[in-house]
Backbone as a chain_set.jsonl record, in Angstrom:
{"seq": "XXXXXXXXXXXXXXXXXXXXXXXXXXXXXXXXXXXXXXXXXXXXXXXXXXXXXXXXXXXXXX", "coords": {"N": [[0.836, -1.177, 0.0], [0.594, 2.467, -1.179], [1.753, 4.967, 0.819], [-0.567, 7.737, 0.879], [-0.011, 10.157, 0.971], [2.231, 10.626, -0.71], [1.209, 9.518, -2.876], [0.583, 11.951, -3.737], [1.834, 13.487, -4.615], [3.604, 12.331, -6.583], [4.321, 11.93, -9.826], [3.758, 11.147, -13.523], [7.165, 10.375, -15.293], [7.77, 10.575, -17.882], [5.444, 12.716, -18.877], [4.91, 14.095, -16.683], [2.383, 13.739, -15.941], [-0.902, 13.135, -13.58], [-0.951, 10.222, -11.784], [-1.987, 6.89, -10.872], [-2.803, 4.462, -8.791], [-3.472, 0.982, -9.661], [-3.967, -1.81, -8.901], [-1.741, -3.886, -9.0], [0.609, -1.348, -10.035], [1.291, 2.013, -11.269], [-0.797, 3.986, -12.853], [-0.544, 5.917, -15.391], [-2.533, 9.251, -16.009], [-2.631, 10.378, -18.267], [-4.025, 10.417, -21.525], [-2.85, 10.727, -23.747], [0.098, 9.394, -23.286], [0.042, 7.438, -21.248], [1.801, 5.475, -19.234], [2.169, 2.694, -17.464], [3.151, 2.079, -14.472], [5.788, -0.357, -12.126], [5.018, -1.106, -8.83], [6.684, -2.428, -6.402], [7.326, -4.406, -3.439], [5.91, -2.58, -2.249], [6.644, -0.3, -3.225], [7.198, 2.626, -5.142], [8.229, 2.346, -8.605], [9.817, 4.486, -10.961], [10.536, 4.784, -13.109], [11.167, 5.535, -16.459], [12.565, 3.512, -18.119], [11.739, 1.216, -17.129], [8.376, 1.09, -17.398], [5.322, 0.281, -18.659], [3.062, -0.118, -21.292], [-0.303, -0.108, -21.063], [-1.877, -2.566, -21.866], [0.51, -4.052, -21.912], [1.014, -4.855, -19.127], [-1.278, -5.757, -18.222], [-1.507, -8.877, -16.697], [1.261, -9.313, -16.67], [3.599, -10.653, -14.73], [5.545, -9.161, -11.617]], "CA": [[0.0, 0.0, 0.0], [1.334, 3.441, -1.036], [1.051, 6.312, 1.385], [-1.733, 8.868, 0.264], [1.019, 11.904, 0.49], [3.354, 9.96, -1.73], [0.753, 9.326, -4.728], [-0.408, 13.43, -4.085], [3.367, 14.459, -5.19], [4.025, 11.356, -7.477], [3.703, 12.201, -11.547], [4.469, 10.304, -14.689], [8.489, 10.869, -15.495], [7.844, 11.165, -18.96], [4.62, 14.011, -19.385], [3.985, 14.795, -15.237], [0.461, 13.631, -15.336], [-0.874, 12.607, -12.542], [-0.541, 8.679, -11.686], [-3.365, 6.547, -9.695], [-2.931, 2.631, -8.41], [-4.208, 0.075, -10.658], [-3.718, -3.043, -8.475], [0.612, -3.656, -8.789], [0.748, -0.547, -10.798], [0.44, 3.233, -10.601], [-1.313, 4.651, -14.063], [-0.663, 7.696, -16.084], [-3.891, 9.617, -16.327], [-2.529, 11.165, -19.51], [-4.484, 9.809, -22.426], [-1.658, 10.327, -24.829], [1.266, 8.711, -22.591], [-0.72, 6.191, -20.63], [2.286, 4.23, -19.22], [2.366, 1.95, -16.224], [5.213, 2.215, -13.712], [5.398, -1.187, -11.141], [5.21, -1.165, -7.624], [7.427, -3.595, -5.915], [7.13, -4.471, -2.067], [5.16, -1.197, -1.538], [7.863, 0.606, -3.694], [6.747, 2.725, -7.045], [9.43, 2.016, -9.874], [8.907, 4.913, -11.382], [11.763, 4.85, -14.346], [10.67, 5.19, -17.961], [12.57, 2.413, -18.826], [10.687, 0.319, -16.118], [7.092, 1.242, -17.668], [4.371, -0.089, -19.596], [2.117, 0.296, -22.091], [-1.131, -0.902, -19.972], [-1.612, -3.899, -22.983], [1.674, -5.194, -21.351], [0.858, -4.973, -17.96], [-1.894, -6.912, -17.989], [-0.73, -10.686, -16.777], [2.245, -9.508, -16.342], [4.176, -10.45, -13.145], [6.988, -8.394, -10.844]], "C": [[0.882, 1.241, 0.0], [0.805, 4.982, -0.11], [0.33, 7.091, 0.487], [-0.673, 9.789, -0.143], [1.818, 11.63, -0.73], [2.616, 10.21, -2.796], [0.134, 11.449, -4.8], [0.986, 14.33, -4.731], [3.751, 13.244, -6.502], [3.455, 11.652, -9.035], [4.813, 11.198, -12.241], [5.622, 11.105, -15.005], [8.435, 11.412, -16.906], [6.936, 12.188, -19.439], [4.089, 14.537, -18.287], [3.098, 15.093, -15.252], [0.484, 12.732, -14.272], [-0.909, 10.559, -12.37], [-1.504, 8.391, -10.621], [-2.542, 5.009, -9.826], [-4.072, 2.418, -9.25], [-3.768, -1.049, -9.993], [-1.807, -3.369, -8.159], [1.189, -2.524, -9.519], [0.461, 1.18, -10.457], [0.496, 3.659, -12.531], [-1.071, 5.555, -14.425], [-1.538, 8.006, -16.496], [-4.012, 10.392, -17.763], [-2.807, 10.326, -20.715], [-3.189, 9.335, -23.271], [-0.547, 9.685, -24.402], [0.73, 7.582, -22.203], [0.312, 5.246, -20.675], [1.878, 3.752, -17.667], [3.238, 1.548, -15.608], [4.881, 0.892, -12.601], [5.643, -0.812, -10.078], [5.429, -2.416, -6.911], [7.604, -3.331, -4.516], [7.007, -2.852, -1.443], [6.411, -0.079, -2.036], [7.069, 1.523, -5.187], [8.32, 2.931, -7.796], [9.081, 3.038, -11.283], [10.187, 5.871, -12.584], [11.075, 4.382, -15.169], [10.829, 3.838, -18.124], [12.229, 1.11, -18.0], [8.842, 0.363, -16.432], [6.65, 0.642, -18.27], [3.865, 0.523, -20.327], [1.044, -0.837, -21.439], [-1.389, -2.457, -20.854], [-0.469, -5.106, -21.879], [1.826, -5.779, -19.968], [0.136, -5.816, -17.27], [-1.48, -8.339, -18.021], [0.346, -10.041, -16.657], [3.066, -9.591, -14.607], [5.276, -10.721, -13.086], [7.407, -9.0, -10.312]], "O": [[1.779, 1.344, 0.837], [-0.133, 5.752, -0.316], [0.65, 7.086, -0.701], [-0.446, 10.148, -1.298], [1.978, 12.45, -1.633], [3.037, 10.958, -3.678], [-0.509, 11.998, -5.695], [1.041, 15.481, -5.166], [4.319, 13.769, -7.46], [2.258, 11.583, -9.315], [5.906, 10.722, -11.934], [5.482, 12.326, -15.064], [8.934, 12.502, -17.183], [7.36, 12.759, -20.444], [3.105, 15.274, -18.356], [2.621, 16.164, -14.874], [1.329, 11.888, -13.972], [-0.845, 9.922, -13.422], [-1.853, 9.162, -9.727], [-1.861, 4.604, -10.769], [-5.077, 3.072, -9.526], [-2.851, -1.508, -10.674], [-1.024, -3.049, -7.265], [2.4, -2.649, -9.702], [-0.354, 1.578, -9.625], [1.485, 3.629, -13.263], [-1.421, 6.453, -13.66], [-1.887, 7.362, -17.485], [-5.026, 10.864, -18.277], [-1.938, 9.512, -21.028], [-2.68, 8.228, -23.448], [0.031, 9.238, -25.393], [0.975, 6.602, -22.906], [0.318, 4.349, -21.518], [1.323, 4.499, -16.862], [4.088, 0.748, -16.001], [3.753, 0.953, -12.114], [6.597, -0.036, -10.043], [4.589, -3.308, -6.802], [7.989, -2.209, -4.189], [7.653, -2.215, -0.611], [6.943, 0.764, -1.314], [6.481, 0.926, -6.089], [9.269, 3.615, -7.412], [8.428, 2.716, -12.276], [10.493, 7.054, -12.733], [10.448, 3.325, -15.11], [9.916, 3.023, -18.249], [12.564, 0.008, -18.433], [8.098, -0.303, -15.712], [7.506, 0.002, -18.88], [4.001, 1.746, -20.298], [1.296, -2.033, -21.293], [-0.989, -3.469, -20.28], [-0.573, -6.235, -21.399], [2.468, -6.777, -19.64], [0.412, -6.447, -16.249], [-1.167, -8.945, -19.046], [0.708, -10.936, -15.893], [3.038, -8.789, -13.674], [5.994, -11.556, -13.635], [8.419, -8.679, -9.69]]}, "num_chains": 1, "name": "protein.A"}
């Protein structure tokens, strides 16, 4: 579980839209970017080249 304060400062690295939890994931709310960064033992991983495209995310496991 990620602290509340954490996801209220936390943005996507590549277009700083905002980012929400999606189950092991935190979302980019930005239509046109829309990647998915993982969260590992209550960690967000929140390096481009650690992202998704949500397609890939699905089934996939950290």
């Amino acid at each position: 579980m990620i602290d509340e304060k954490l996801l209220d400062v936390l943005v996507c690295p590549a277009c700083k839209a905002k980012v929400v939890p999606d189950g092991e994931w935190l979302a980019c709310q930005n239509p046109s970017c829309g990647l998915w960064y993982p969260v590992r033992d209550d960690i967000p991983i929140m390096l481009i080249e650690e992202a998704v495209k949500p397609e890939e995310a699905e089934g996939k496991a950290d």
